[in-house]
N, C-alpha and C positions, 0 to 999 in steps of 0.2 A: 184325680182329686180324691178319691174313694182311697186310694192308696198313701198317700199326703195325708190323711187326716185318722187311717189306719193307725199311722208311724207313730204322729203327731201324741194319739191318744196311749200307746206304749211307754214313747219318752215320757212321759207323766205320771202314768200309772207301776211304772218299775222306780220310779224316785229318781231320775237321771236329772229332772232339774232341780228339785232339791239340794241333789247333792254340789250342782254349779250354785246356788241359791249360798249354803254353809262355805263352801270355799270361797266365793266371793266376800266373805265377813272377814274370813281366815285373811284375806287381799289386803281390806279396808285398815284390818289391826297393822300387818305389814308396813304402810303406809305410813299410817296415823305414829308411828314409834321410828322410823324409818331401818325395819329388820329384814334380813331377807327372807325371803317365803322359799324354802326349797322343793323340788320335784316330789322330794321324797315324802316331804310333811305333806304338800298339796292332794299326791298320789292316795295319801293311807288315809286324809279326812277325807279325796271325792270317793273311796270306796266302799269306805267304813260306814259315811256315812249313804247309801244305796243299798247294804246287808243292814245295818239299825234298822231303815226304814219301812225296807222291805219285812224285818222281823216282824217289828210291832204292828205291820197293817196286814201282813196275812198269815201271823202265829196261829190263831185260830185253825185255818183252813189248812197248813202244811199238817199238826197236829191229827184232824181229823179226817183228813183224806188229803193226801200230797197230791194223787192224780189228778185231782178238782184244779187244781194252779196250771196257768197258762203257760205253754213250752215257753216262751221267750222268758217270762218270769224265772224259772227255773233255770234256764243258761243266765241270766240277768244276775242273778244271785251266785250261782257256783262261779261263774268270771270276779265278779266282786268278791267274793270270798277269800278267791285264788292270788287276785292282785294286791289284796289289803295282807296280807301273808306276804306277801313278796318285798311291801314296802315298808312291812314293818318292822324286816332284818335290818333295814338300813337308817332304823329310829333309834336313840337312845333308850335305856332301861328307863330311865328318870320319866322321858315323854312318855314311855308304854303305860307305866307304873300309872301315872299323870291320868292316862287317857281313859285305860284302865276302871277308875270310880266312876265315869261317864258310863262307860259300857254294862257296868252294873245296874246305874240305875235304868238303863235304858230296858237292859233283861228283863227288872221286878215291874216295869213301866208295862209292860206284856205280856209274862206267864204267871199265873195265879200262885203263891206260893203261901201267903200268909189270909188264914180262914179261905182257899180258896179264891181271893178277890186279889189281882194285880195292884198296882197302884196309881194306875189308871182308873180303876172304879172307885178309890176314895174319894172321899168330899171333897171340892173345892182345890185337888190338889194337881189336876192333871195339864193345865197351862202352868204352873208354874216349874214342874219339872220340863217340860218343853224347853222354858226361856232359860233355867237352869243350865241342864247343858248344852245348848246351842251358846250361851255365854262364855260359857268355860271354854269348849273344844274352840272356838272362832277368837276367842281372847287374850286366855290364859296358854293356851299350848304352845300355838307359835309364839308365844316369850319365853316361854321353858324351853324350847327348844333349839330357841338360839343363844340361850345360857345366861339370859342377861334375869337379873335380880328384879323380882317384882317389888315397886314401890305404890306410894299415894293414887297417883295418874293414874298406872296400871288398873289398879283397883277400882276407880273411880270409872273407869273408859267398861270394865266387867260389869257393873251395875248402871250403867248405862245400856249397854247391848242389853243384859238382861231385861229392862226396864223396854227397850226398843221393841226385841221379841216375843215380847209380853204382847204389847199391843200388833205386832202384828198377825199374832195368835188369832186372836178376836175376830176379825171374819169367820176362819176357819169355823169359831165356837158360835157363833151368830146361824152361818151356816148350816151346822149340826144339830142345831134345836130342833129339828122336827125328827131328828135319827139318835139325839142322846138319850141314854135313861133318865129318868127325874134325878133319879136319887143319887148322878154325877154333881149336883149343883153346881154347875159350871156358874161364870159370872152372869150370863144371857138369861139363865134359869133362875138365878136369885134374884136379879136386879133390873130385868129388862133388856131389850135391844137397845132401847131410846138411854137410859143411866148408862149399858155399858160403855157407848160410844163418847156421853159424856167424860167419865171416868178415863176411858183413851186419851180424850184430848189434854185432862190435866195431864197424866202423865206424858204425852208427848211436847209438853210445857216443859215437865220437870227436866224431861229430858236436856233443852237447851242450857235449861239454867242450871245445871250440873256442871255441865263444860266452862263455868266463869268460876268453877271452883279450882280449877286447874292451875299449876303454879306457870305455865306457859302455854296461851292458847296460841293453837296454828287456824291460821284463817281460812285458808283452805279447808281445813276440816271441818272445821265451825259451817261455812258456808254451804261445803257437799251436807252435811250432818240436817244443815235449816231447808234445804231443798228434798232431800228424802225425807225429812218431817212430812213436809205441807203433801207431797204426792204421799206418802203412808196416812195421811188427815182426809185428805179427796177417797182413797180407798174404803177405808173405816166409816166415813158418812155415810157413804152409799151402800156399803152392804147390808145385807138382807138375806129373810130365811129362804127366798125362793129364787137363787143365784145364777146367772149363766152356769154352764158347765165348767169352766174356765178360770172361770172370775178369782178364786181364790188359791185354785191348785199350779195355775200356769201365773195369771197377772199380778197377783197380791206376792207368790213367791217369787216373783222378778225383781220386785223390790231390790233384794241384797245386792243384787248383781246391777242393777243400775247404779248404785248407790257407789260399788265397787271404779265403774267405768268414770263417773261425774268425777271422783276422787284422784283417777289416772289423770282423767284428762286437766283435771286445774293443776295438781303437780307437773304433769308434763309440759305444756303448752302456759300456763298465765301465771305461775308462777307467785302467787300472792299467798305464799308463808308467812 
C-alpha cells in the first residue's frame, strides 16, 4: 500500500496527470469539429505539456540547487524533453510556430525577466495566463494542425474552453490562499472565497449559453458540455482553503478527462448528434 501511494503521489507530482488532463481537451476539440487527433500532435502536447509543467513548478529549485530535485523528477523531465523533440520533427512548421507563442508565455509565466518579477507575480494576471494557453494549445492546435481554416465556431468553442479553464483554475486559487503572496491578488484575494465561487457559477452559465451562439449545435456536445458543467459546479462549491491532498491536484484535474470519455461514449454508443 505504502508503495501504491508512493507511485500514486509521483504520478501527480511530476505532472503525468496533468498532461492526460490537457490532452483529453486536445480529445474533446477532436470530437466537437470531428478532426483527427494524431499520435504525433497527442505525443508532443502529453510531453510538452509535463516539461511546461514541470518548468514552472520547480524553476526555482533546478535554478538554485538542481541536486534538491527528486531522481524520478529529473528522469521525469529529461524522457519528456527527449520525446517532445522526437515528436516535434514529425509536426509542421506552422504548428511549431503555432505552439511556439504558448511556450513563451509559459517561460515569462516562470523566470523573472522584466524588474525581476515573472508574470506570475503580477496582479491579477496569473489565472488568466493558465486558461490562455491551455485554450489555445487544447483548441486552436489541433485545428491548425489539421489544416483546416479557423472560423466563428472555432473561435467561439476557444473562449469557451478559456472561460471553462478559468473556472477550473479556482480551486487551485482558493486552495493557495494561505501559500500566495498578497500582492498576487488573485480572485480569492480580492473578492473572497464565497464572491469567487459566485462569480464561477455565472461564468459556468455563460459558458452554456455561448454554445446557442453556434451556427450548429451538436447535442451530444451540448449534453457532455452540461454534465461537466454541473460536476466542475459540485467541485467549485465545495472547495476550500483547507483541501484533501488530492482534491484539486488529482480530482478537480480529472475533470478534462471525464469530460473527454462522456463525449466518446455519447458519440460512440447513443449517438444523438
Amino acid at each position: 500500500m505504502k508503495t501504491l501511494s508512493l507511485w500514486f503521489n509521483r504520478y501527480v507530482n511530476s505532472s503525468v496527470h496533468v498532461a492526460f488532463a490537457v490532452c483529453s481537451l486536445v480529445g474533446v476539440t477532436c470530437l466537437e469539429f470531428d478532426i483527427s487527433s494524431t499520435i504525433s500532435l497527442l505525443g508532443f502536447v502529453f510531453f510538452a505539456t509535463i516539461t511546461g509543467y514541470n518548468f514552472v513548478k520547480y524553476a526555482a529549485v533546478f535554478i538554485k540547487n538542481y541536486h534538491d530535485l527528486y531522481f524520478y523528477l529529473k528522469v521525469t523531465q529529461l524522457v519528456s524533453v527527449i520525446a517532445m523533440l522526437y515528436f516535434s520533427f514529425q509536426l509542421s512548421w506552422t504548428v511549431l510556430a503555432f505552439f511556439g507563442s504558448f511556450a513563451i508565455l509559459t517561460f515569462l509565466y516562470a523566470i523573472p525577466l522584466l524588474k525581476n518579477k515573472n508574470l506570475r507575480n503580477y496582479t491579477g494576471i496569473k489565472i488568466t495566463i493558465v486558461a490562455f494557453v491551455w485554450a489555445g494549445v487544447t483548441v486552436l492546435m489541433p485545428i491548425v494542425n489539421e489544416g483546416v481554416s479557423l472560423d466563428t465556431v472555432m473561435y467561439l468553442t476557444f473562449f469557451q474552453r478559456f472561460l471553462l479553464v478559468f473556472v477550473l483554475t479556482l480551486p487551485f486559487e482558493i486552495r493557495d490562499l494561505q501559500y500566495d503572496d498578497s500582492t498576487l491578488e488573485t480572485l480569492p484575494q480580492r473578492v473572497g472565497i464565497k464572491k469567487t465561487k459566485i462569480i464561477g457559477v455565472i461564468i459556468l452559465v455563460l459558458i452554456l449559453l455561448i454554445e446557442l451562439f453556434k451556427d450548429s449545435i451538436t447535442l451530444n456536445y451540448l449534453v457532455s458540455l452540461g454534465i461537466i458543467s454541473i460536476v466542475l459546479l459540485v467541485f467549485l462549491l465545495n472547495a476550500n482553503k483547507k483541501q484533501s491532498k488530492f482534491f484539486s491536484s488529482f480530482w478537480v484535474e480529472s475533470i478534462p478527462v471525464f469530460w473527454f470519455l462522456i463525449l466518446l461514449f455519447l458519440n460512440t454508443y447513443l449517438a444523438i448528434s
